[in-house]
MARMIGU-297154 format. One line per field, with one value per residue (C-alpha): residue in one letter; x, y, z. Coordinates in nm, 3 decimals. Example, Ala and Ser with C-alpha at 12.3 -4.5 7.8 and 13.67 -1.06 7.14 Angstrom:
BEGIN
residuo = (A, S) $
px = (1.230, 1.367) $
py = (-0.450, -0.106) $
pz = (0.780, 0.714) $
//
This chain:
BEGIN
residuo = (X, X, X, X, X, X, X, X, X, X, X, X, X, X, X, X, X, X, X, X, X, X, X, X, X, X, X, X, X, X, X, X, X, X, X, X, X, X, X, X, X, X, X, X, X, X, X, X, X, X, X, X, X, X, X, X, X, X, X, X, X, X, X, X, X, X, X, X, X, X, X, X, X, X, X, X, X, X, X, X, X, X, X, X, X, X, X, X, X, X, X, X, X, X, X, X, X, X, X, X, X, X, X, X, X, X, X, X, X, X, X, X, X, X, X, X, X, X, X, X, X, X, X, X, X, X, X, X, X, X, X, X, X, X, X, X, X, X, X, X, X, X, X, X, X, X, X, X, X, X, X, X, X, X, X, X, X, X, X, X, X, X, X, X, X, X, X, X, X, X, X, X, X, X, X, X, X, X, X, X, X, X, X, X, X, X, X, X, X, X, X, X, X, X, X, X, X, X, X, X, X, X, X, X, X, X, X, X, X, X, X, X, X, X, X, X, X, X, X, X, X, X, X, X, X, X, X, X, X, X, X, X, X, X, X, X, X, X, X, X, X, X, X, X, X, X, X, X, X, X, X, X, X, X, X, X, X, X, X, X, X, X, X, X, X, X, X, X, X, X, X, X, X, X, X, X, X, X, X, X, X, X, X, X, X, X, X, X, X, X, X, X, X, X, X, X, X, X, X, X, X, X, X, X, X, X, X, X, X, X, X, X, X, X, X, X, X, X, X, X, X, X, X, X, X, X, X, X, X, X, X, X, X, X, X, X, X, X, X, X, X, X, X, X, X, X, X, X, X, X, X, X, X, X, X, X, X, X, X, X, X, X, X, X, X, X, X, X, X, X, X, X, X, X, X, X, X, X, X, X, X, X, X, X, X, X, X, X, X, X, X, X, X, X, X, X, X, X, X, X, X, X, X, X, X, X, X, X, X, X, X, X, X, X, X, X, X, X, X, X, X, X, X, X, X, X, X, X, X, X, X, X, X, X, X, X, X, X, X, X, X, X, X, X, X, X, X, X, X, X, X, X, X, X, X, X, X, X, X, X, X, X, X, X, X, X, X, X, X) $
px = (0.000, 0.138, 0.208, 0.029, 0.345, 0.740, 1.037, 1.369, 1.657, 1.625, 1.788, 1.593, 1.303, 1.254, 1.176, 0.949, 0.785, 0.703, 0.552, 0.355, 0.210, 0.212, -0.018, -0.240, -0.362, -0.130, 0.098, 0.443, 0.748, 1.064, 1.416, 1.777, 2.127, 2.268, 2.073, 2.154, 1.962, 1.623, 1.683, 1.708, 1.438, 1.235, 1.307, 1.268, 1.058, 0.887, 0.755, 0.418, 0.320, 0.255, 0.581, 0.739, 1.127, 1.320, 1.670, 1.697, 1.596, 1.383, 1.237, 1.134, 0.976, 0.772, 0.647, 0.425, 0.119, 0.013, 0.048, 0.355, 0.393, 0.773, 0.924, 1.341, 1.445, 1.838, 2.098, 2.029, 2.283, 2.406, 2.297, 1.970, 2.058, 2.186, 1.922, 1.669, 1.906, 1.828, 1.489, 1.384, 1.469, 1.199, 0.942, 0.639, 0.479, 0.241, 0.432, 0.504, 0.893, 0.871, 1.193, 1.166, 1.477, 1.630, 1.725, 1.837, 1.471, 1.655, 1.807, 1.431, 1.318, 1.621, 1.491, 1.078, 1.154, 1.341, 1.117, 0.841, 0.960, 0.962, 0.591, 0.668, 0.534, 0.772, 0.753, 0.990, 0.846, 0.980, 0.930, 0.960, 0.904, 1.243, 1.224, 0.965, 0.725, 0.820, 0.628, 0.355, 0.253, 0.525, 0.436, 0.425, 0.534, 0.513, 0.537, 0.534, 0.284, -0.049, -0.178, 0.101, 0.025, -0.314, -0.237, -0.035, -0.258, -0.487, -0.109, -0.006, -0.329, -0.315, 0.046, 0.084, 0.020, -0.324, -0.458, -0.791, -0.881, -0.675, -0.376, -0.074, -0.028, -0.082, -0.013, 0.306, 0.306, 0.479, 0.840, 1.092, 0.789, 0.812, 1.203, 1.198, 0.940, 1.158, 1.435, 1.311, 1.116, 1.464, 1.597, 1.310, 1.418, 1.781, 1.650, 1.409, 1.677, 1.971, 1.718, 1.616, 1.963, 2.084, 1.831, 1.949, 2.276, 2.216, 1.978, 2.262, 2.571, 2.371, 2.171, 2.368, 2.090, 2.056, 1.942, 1.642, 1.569, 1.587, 1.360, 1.118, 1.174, 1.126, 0.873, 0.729, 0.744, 0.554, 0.253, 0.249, 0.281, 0.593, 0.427, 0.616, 0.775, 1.106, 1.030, 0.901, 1.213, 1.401, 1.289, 1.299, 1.641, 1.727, 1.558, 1.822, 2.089, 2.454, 2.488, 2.870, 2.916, 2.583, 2.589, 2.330, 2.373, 2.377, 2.636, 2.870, 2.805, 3.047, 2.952, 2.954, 2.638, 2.663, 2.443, 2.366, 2.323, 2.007, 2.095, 2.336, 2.104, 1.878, 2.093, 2.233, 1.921, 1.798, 2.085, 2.054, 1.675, 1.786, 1.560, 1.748, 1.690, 1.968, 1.828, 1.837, 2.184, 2.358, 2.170, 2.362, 2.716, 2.685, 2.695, 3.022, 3.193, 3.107, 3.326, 3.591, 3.621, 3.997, 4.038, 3.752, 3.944, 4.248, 4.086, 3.927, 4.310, 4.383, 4.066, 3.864, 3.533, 3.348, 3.399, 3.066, 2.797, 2.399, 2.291, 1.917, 1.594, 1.638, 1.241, 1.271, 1.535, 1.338, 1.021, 1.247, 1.401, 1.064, 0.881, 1.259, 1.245, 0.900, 0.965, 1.251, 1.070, 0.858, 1.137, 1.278, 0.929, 0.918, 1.185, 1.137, 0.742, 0.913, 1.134, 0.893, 0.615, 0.944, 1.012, 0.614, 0.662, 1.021, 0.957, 0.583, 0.501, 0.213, 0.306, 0.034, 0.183, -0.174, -0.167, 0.200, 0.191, -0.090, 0.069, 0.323, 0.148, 0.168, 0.445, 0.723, 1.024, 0.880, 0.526, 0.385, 0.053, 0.244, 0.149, -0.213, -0.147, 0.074, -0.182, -0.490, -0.252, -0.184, -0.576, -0.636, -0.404, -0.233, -0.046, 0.163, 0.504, 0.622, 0.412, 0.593, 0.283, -0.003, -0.148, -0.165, 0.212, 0.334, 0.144, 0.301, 0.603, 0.575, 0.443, 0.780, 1.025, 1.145, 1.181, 1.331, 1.563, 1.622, 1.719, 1.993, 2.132, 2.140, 2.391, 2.573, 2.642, 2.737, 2.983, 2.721, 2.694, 2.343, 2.371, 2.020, 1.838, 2.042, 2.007, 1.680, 1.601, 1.826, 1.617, 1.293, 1.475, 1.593, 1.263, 1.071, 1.285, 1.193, 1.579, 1.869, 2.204, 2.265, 2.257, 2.594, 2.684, 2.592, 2.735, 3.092, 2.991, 2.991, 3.233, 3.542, 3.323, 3.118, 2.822, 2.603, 2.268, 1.898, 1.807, 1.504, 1.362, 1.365, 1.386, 1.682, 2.019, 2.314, 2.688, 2.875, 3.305, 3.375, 3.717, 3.820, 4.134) $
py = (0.000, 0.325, 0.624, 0.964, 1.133, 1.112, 1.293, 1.240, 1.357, 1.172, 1.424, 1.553, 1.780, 1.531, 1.251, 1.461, 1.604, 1.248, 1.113, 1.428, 1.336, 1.010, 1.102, 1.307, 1.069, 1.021, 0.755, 0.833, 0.695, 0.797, 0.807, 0.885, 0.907, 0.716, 0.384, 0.293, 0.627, 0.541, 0.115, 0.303, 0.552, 0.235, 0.014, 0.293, 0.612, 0.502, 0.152, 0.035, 0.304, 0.394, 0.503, 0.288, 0.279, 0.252, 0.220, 0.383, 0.688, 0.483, 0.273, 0.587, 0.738, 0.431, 0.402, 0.702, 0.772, 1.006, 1.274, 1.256, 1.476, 1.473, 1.687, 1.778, 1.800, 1.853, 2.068, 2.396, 2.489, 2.237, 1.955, 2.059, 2.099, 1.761, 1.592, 1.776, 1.629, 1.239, 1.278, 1.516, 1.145, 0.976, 1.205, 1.303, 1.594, 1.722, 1.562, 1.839, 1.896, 2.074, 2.218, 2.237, 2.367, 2.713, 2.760, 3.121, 3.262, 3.321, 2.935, 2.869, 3.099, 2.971, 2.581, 2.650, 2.813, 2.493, 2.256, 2.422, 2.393, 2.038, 2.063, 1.994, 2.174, 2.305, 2.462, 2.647, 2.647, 2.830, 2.596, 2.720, 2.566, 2.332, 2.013, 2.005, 2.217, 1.966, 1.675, 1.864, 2.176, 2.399, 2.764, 2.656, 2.939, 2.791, 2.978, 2.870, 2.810, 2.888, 2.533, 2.361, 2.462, 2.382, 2.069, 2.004, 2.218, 1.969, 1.798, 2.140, 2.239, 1.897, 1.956, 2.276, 2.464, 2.572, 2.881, 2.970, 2.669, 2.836, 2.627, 2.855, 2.814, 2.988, 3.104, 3.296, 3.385, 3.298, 3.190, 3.235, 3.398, 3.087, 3.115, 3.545, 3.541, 3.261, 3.471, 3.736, 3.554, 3.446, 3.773, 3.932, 3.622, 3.718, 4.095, 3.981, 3.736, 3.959, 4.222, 3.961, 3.867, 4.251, 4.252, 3.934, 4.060, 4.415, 4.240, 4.000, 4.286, 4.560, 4.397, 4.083, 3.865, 3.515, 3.226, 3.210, 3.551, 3.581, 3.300, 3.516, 3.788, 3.643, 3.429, 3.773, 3.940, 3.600, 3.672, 3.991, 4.178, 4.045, 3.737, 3.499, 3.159, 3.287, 3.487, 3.173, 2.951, 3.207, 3.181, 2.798, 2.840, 2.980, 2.662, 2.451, 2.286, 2.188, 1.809, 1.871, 2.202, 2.269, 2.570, 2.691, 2.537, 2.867, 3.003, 2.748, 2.756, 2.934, 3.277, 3.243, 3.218, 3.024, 3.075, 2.926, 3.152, 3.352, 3.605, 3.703, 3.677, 3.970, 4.183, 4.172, 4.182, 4.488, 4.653, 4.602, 4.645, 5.022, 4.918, 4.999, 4.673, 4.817, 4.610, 4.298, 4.417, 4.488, 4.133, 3.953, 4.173, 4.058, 3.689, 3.744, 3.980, 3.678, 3.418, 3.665, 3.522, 3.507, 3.885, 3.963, 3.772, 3.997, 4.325, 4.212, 4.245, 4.571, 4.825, 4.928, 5.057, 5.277, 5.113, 5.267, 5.042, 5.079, 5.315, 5.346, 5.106, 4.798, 4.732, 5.052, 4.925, 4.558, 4.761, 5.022, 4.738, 4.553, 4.875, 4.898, 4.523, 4.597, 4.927, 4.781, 4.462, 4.690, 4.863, 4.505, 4.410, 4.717, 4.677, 4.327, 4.358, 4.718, 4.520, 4.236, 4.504, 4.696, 4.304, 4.233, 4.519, 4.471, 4.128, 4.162, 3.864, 3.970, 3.908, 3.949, 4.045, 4.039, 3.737, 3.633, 3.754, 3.557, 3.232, 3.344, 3.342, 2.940, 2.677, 2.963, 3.032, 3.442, 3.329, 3.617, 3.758, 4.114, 3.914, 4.029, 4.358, 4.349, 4.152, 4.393, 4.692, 4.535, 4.468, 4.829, 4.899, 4.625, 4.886, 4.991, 5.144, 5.137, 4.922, 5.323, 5.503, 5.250, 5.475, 5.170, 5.141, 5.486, 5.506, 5.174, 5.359, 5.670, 5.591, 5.405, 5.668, 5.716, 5.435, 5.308, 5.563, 5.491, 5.131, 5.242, 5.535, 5.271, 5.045, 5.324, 5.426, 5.092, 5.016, 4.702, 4.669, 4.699, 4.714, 4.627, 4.789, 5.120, 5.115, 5.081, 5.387, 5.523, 5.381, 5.533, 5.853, 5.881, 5.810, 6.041, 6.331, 6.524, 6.673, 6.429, 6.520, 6.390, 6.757, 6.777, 6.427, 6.536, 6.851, 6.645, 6.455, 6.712, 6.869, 6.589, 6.402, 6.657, 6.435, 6.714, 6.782, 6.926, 7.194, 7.226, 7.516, 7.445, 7.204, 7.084, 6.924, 7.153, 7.144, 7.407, 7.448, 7.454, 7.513, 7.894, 7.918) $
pz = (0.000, -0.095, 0.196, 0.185, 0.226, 0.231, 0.422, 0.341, 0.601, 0.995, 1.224, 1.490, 1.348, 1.049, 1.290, 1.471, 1.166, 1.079, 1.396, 1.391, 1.042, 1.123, 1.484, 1.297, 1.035, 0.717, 0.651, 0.581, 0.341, 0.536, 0.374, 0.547, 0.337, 0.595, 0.649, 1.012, 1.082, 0.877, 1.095, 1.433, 1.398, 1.246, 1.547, 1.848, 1.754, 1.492, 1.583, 1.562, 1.368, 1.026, 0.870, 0.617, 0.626, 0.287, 0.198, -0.156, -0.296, -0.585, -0.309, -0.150, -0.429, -0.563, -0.211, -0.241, -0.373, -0.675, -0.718, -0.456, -0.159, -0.042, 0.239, 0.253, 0.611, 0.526, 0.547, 0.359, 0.037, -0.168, -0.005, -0.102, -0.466, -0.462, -0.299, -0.596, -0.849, -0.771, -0.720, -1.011, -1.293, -1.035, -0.994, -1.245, -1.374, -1.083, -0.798, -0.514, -0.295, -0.007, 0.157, 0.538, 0.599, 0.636, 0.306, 0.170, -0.007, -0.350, -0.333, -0.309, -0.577, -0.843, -0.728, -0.743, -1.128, -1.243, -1.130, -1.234, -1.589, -1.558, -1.413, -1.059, -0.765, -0.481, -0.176, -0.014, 0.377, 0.722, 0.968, 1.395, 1.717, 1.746, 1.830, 2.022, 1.756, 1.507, 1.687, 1.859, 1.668, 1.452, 1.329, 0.886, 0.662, 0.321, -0.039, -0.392, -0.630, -0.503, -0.631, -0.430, -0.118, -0.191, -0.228, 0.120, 0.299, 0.478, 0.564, 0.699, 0.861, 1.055, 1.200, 1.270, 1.611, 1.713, 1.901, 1.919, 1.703, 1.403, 1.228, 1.266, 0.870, 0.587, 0.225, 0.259, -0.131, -0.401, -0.488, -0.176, 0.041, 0.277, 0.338, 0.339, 0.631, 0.828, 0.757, 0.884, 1.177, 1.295, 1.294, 1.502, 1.709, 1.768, 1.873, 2.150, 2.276, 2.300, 2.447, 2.710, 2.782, 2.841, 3.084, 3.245, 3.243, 3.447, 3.726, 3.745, 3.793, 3.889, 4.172, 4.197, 4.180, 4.228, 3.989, 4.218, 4.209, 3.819, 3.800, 4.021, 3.830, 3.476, 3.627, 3.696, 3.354, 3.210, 3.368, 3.212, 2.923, 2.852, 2.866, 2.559, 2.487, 2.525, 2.839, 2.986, 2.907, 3.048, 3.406, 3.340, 3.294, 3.596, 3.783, 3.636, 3.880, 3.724, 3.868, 3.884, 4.057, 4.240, 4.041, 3.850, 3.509, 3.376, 3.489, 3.376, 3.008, 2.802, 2.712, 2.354, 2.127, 1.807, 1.461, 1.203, 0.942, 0.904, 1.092, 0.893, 0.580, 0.708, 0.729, 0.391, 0.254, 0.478, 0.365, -0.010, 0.062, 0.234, 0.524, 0.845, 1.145, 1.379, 1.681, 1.463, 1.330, 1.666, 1.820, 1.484, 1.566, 1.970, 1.869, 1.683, 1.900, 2.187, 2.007, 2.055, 2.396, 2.438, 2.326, 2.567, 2.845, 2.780, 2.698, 3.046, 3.234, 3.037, 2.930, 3.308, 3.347, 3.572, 3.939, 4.039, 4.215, 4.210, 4.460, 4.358, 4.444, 4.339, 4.236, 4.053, 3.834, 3.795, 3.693, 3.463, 3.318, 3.211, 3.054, 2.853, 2.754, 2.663, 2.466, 2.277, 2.173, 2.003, 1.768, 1.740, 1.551, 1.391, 1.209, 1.090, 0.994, 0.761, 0.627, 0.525, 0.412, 0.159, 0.055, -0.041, -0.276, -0.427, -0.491, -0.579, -0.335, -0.176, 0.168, 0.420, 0.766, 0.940, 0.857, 0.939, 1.279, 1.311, 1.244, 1.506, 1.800, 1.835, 1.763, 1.704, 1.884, 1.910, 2.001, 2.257, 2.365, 2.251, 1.864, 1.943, 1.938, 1.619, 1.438, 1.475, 1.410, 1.061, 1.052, 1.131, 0.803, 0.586, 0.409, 0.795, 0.729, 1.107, 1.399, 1.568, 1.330, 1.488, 1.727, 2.039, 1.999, 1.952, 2.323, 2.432, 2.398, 2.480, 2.792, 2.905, 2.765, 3.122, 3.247, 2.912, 2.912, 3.324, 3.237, 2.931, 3.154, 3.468, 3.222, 3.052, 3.384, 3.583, 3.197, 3.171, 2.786, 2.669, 2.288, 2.175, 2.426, 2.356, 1.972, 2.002, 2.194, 1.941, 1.644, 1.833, 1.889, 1.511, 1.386, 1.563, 1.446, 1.202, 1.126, 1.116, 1.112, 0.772, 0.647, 0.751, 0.578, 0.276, 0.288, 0.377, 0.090, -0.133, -0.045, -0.080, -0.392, -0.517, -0.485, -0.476, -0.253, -0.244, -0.074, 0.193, 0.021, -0.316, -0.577, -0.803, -0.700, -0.620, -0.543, -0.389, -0.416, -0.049, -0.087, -0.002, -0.189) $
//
């Protein structure tokens, strides 16, 4: 009997993608380049239910039924390209690929145009909510052809997270629509985490708090506005005893955050884009100056800092710090949902972010109860610039410019680095003025390249020979 659907590539998430499918109704091929993965996952996870194990990519394919459905759970790059080449002689006009993985959106938008001149279907599809999304409820962005994800849809509906009785999936748009909104989903993710972990990081040397006390204290901000998946892990965190040391695990992992990749994607494509993310930017640039540790360590011996201690409240500072985490979390999704509203028009893929953040409140890493709020603001007008212009957030943050600006001045003060938190007040600051110093950049311009300028009260271009000879 042939199975409703196939995934190739066993690591983790594929094996949890495929008992979810597998729990929710379908039966499912599975196929891993190294066999002693597919026997194992056969013999343990998968046994006594409906997955079929094969050993060969033809065996694979003929297992499935017509027209075929086929998710890619591997590495993104070229292993994806290669994995396209030996299926592509096997498959048939009609059948459908889907790429789980984090693949680069214009990888998925070269692969979706080639196949689709061999009539197959392809899907290019964001997939968050780690491991343990993967087998209980993921958030799905897919894009492609509109008929493809038509086709997997009742798969996608089935698997995916649920709030409110809603599938957090939808129609992302076409070509690399599915991999851009991931993209940009994970950098929105690496702004509210180095955000959260700033403010981790001045309770901890400001008010020397305990493990115990940050759990409190997180614990705290979950149960309100703050209230968010990774908020919540947070104060998990803190709960955590090292079996070795006693000591909070915490504090014995190395202070030095890996990536894999996206990250760094965003931000070349907000800059060719012209769409400043400086949050996201400075959360991507904190990751790499942390692998500098040994520099860090010696810089440490040499370069001092301001020997000062907190004198003030310490609730005051807790409370400042929460509106600040708050208020910053704000420009951090500001400037991912601008640049996914400039991307919708560049590359004319219709990207609905009403309907994006909506598929974020459950299964992803940046679920929150804050997604509410962004999701009606985008119902009050699809066509936002800046969540800053929706009148409910321009309040949200004007309302905690003092304590915001408390919580930076506390760090700047105590030499605690606080890079997102700062450049985001910065970003808030910038775009609420109405004159920028970049008269005076322009003017230097000019003036050393003759690149010219406009004038404020009048139109035309001009260039003026600042040298006085």
């Amino acid at each position: 009997m042939k199975q409703d659907f196939g995934l190739i590539g066993l690591g983790v998430m594929g094996q949890n993608l495929a008992l979810n499918i597998e729990r929710n109704g379908f039966s499912v091929a599975v196929y891993n380049r190294t066999a002693g993965r597919t026997q194992e996952f056969a013999e343990k996870r998968a046994r006594g239910r409906n997955i079929l194990p094969t050993y060969s990519i033809e065996e694979f394919v003929q297992s499935l039924k017509t027209p075929r459905k086929i998710m890619i759970m591997v590495k993104a790059g070229e292993p994806v390209d290669v994995l396209i080449e030996q299926l592509v002689p096997l498959l048939q006009p009609g059948d459908l690929v889907i790429d789980g993985g984090n693949s680069f959106f214009q990888d998925t938008e070269r692969r979706a145009k080639d196949l689709h001149g061999l009539g197959l279907l392809y899907i290019g599809m964001g997939i968050s909510g780690g491991e343990y999304g993967a087998l209980w409820g993921p958030s799905l962005m897919p894009g492609g052809q509109r008929e493809a994800y038509e086709m997997a849809e009742p798969i996608l509906a089935a698997i995916a997270a649920k709030v409110d009785g809603e599938p957090c999936v939808a129609y992302m748009g076409s070509g690399g629509a599915g991999h851009y909104v991931k993209m940009v989903h994970n950098g929105i993710e690496y702004g509210d985490m180095q955000l959260i972990s700033e403010a981790y990081d001045l309770l901890r040397r400001a008010l020397d708090l305990s493990a115990a006390e940050l759990h409190e204290v997180f614990g705290e901000w979950n149960r309100g506005e703050l209230s968010s998946y990774l908020i919540g892990i947070t104060a998990d965190i803190f709960t955590e005893i090292d079996k070795e040391t006693g000591k909070p695990l915490v504090e014995m992992i190395l202070d030095v955050a890996e990536q894999k990749g996206t990250g760094k994607w965003v931000l070349q494509n907000a800059l060719e884009l012209g769409v400043p993310i400086p949050t996201i930017s400075v959360a991507v640039e904190s990751r790499d100056l942390s692998t500098y540790k040994a520099e860090r360590v010696a810089a440490c011996q040499l370069l001092s800092g301001p020997s000062m201690q907190y004198q003030g409240d310490p609730r005051e500072l807790i409370e400042a710090l929460e509106a600040a985490l708050y208020a910053s979390k704000i420009c951090a999704y500001a400037q991912g949902m601008s640049l996914l509203q400039v991307a919708s028009h560049e590359y004319n893929c219709g990207l609905r972010l009403g309907e994006i953040t909506r598929i974020w409140r459950g299964g992803c890493i940046i679920r929150a109860r804050f997604l509410d709020k962004v999701r009606l603001a985008f119902e009050r007008n699809p066509n936002l610039s800046n969540l800053l212009l929706d009148p409910e957030f321009a309040a949200a943050v004007e309302g905690r410019q003092d304590a915001w600006r408390l919580a930076v001045r506390t760090a700047v003060t105590l030499g605690v680095p606080c890079p997102a938190m700062s450049t985001s007040l910065a970003y808030y600051d910038a775009y609420r003025s109405a004159r920028l110093p970049a008269n005076l950049i322009q003017a230097q311009r000019d003036y050393f390249g003759a690149h010219s300028y406009r004038r404020i009260d009048k139109d035309g271009v001009f260039h003026t020979d600042w040298r006085k000879e």
